[in-house]
N, C-alpha and C positions, 0 to 999 in steps of 0.2 A: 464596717467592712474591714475584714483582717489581711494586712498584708502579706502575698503571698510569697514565701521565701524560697532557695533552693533545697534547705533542710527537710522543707516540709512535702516535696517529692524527690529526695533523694532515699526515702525509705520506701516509695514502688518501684523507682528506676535506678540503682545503684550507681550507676556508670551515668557522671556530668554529661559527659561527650551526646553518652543516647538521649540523655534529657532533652539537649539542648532540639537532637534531630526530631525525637517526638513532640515535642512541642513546637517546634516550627512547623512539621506537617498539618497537628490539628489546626493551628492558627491559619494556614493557607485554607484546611478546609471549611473551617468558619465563614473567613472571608469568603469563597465560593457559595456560601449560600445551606451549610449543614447546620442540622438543627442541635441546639445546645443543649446537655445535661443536665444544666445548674445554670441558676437566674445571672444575666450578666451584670447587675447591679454597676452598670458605667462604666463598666473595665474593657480595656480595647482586647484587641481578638487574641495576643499572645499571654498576656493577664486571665484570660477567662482560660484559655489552653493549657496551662500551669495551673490554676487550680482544679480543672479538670482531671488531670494527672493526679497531683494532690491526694484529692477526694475518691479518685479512684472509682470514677462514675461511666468512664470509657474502659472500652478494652482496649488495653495496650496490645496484645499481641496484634489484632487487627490493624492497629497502628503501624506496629512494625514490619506487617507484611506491604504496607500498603510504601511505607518509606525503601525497604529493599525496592519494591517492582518500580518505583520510580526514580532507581539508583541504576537499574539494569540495562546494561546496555544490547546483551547478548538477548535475545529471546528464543526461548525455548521450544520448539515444533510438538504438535503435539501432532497424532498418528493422524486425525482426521487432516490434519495440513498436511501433513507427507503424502495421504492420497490425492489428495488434490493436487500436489506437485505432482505426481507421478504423471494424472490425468491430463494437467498441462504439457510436460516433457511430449506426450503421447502427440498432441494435439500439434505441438509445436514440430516433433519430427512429421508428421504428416503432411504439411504445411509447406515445410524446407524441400521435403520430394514431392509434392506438387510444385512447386516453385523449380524444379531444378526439370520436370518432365517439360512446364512449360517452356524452360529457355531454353531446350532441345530442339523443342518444336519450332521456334525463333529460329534460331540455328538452320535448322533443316529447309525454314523459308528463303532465308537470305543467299541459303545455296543453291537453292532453286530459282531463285530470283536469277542468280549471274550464272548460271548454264539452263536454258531454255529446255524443255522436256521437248518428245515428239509431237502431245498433247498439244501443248503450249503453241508449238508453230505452225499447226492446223488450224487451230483456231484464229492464228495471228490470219494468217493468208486466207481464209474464208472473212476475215472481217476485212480486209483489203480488198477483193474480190466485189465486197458489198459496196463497199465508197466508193470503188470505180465504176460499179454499174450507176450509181447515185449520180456521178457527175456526170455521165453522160447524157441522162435522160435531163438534166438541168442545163445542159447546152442546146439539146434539140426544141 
């Protein structure tokens, strides 16, 4: 088993710094449970990730997209999400004016609550009218 050095992937990833980030991503993916290239022959996950590199048995650029998107904080919309925003906006202002007809109607009870219609005290005084004939016939 040959130890694996920085020399010996600094000729597919020029730049230490990216090494170090691509090899710490496959090593995470290892650990997660991805299947390996090249025999792991006892080497722990950042040892098999490095000679992975090395060997040049992975694709790096898959790598690197995969290390940018889990650097990304911003996320990018893509057109079918922007419809779907839209359809929400939609849904949402519909929602807001029904919401806002109802508390009108709220409104409109409570003001009819504290001034009595013509309605209202017709009905009041025939249901009065009622309980007084009730008690009378409950006395005789």
């Amino acid at each position: 088993m040959a130890r694996v050095t920085v020399e010996d992937c600094i000729i597919n990833v020029p730049n230490r710094f990216e090494l170090v980030l691509l090899a710490s991503k496959r090593a995470r993916e290892i650990s997660a449970g991805a299947s390996l290239s090249i025999a792991r022959d006892n080497d722990k996950n950042p040892v098999v990730a490095l000679r992975e590199i090395s060997e040049n048995t992975i694709s790096l650029d898959a790598l690197r997209e995969g290390v940018i998107k889990a650097m990304q904080r911003n996320v990018f919309i893509d057109e079918t999400e922007s419809e779907l925003d839209e359809e929400l906006q939609d849904v949402m202002q519909a929602e807001q004016s029904w919401q806002g007809q109802r508390k009108a109607e709220a409104a409109d009870m409570i003001v009819s609550d504290e001034e009595p219609s013509e309605e209202d005290e017709e009905s009041e005084e025939d249901e009065s009218e009622d309980s007084d004939d009730a008690i009378e016939e409950e006395e005789v």
